[in-house]
N, C-alpha and C positions, 0 to 999 in steps of 0.2 A: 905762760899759762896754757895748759894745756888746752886744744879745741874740743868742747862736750860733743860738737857733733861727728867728731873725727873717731872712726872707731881701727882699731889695731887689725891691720892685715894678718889674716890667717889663712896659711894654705888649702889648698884647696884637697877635699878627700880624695884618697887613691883609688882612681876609677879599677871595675873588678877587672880583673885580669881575663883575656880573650884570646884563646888560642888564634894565630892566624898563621895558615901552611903557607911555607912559601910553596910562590908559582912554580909550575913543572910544566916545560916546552915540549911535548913528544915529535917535535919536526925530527924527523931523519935529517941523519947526513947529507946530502946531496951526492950521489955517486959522478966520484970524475969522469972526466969528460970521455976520454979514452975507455973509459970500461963499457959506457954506454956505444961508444963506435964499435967495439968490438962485439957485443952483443949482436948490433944491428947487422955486422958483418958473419957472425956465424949464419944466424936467420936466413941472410942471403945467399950463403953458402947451401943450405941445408934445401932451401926451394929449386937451387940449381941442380943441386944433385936428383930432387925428384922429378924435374924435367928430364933431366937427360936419362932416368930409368924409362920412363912411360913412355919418350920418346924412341928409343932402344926397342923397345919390347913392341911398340906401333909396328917400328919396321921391320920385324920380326915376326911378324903373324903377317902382313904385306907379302915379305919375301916369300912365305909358305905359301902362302892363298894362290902368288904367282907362279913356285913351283907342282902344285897341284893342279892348277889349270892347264899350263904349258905339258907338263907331263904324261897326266891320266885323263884327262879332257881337252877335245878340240873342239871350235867353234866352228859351226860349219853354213852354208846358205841352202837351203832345198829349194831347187830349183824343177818346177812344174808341179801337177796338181794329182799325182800318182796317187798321196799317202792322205787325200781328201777325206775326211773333215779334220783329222786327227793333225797335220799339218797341211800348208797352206805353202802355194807362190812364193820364195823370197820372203819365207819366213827361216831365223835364225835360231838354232839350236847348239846345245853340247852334246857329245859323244865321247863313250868311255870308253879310252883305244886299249883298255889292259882288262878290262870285265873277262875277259875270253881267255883269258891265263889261268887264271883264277876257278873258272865254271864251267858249265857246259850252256852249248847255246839251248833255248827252249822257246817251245812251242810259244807264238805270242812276241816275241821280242824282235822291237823294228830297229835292225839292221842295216848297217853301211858296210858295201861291198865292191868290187871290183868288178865293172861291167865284165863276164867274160869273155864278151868277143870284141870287146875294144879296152884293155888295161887302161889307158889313158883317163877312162870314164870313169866316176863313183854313182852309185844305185843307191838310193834306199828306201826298204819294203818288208815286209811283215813272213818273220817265220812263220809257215803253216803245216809244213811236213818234216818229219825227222827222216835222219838214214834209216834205210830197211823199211819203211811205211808206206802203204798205197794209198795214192791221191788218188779222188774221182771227181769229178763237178757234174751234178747233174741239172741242168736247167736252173745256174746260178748257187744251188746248197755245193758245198763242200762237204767232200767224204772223206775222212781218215782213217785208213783200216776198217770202211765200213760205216764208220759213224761220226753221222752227222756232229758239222762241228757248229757249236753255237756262237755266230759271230756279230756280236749288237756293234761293232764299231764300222760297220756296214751298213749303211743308211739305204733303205730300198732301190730309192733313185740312182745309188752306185751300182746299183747290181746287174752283172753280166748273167742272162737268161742264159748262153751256148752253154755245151757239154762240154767235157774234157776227161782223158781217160780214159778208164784208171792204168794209171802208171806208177811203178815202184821206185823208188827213191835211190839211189847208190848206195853206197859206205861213203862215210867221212862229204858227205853232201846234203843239201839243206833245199826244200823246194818253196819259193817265196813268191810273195804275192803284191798290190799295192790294194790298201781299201778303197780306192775307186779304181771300180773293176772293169770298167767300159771306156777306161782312158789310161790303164796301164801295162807298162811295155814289163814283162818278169816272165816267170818262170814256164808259163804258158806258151809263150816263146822262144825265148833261150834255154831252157830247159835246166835243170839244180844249180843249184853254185856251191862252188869246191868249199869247202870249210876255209881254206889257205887262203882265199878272198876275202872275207868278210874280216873287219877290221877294228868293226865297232860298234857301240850301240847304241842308239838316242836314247837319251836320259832325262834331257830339259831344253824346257825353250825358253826363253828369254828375249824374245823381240818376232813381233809386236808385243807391245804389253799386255794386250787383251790376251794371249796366249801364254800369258806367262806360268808356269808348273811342270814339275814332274811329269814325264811322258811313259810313265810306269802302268804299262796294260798286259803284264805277260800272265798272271795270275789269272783274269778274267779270260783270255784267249785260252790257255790252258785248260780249261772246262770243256765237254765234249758231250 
């Protein structure tokens, strides 16, 4: 006899339908091993070679710097207190030993020369007179061809009060002087220097460092 409280199993209804995507991994491959060593080895490669350019190229503006120096510039010492204020005692300078190929010497430009009456010795002292020009000193002013020459690098307390003069200048000779004029031995005593002597020009000083600059006054001396 059937049970009334038993009731007939009936499926259950078709739940609705539900799209579901499958999953999607986007992990990459993993790149072998070796590719990644190679990688790191180009890298390494590529940083070498830009050493060894910039290294290359260092030594190569070095080289020049030393050719330029050794060449067209000497380093020299002044020794005594001739070319006061404008150089000093065992102060060290450059000189351009090829300017003079190149130009003509002028008025104003301090000069390194060959003591004339001892070669052995190097001088250096301030053009003041060209060939064919008359020097005069009168009670410390300088005369060039007459006229007074305006010279600020001459500090009062340098200044030699005697006369001198006037006397004409050679050919191919140059009549110098030192800015402190009551303590230098030039032209006033040895009288011109051959062109063929002079050798060079100070150009820069470089030690002490308080001194350090361009020695470029030939412009300013060149005014009369």
């Amino acid at each position: 006899m059937p049970n009334p409280d038993e009731r007939p199993l009936t499926p259950p209804a078709n739940p609705p339908d539900v799209a579901v995507e499958p999953a999607v991994h986007s992990l990459q491959t993993p790149l072998p091993l070796h590719t990644v060593l190679a990688g790191n080895r180009d890298r390494q490669l590529h940083l070498r070679h830009e050493i060894r350019v910039w290294t290359r190229d260092l030594l190569i503006a070095i080289g020049l710097a030393l050719i330029i120096i050794i060449f067209l510039y000497q380093p020299v010492k002044v020794e005594g207190t001739s070319m006061a204020p404008l150089l000093s005692d065992q102060e060290r300078i450059f000189i351009n030993k090829f300017v003079y190929r190149f130009e003509a010497i002028h008025r104003g430009d301090v000069v390194v020369f060959w003591y004339p009456l001892d070669r052995s010795k190097s001088f250096i002292k301030r053009v003041i007179a060209l060939p064919g020009e008359s020097v005069e000193i009168r009670q410390g002013m300088v005369y060039v061809d007459g006229q007074q020459l305006k010279e600020s690098y001459v500090p009062p307390q340098y200044e030699d009060l005697s006369d001198y003069g006037p006397v004409r200048v050679p050919p191919n000779m140059f009549f110098v002087m030192g800015d402190h004029r009551i303590s230098s031995n030039d032209s006033r005593v040895f009288g011109p220097v051959p062109s063929r002597f002079i050798y060079g020009r100070a150009v820069f000083a470089y030690w002490p460092v308080d001194h350090f600059g361009s020695l470029s006054t030939t412009a300013e001396a060149q005014e009369k």
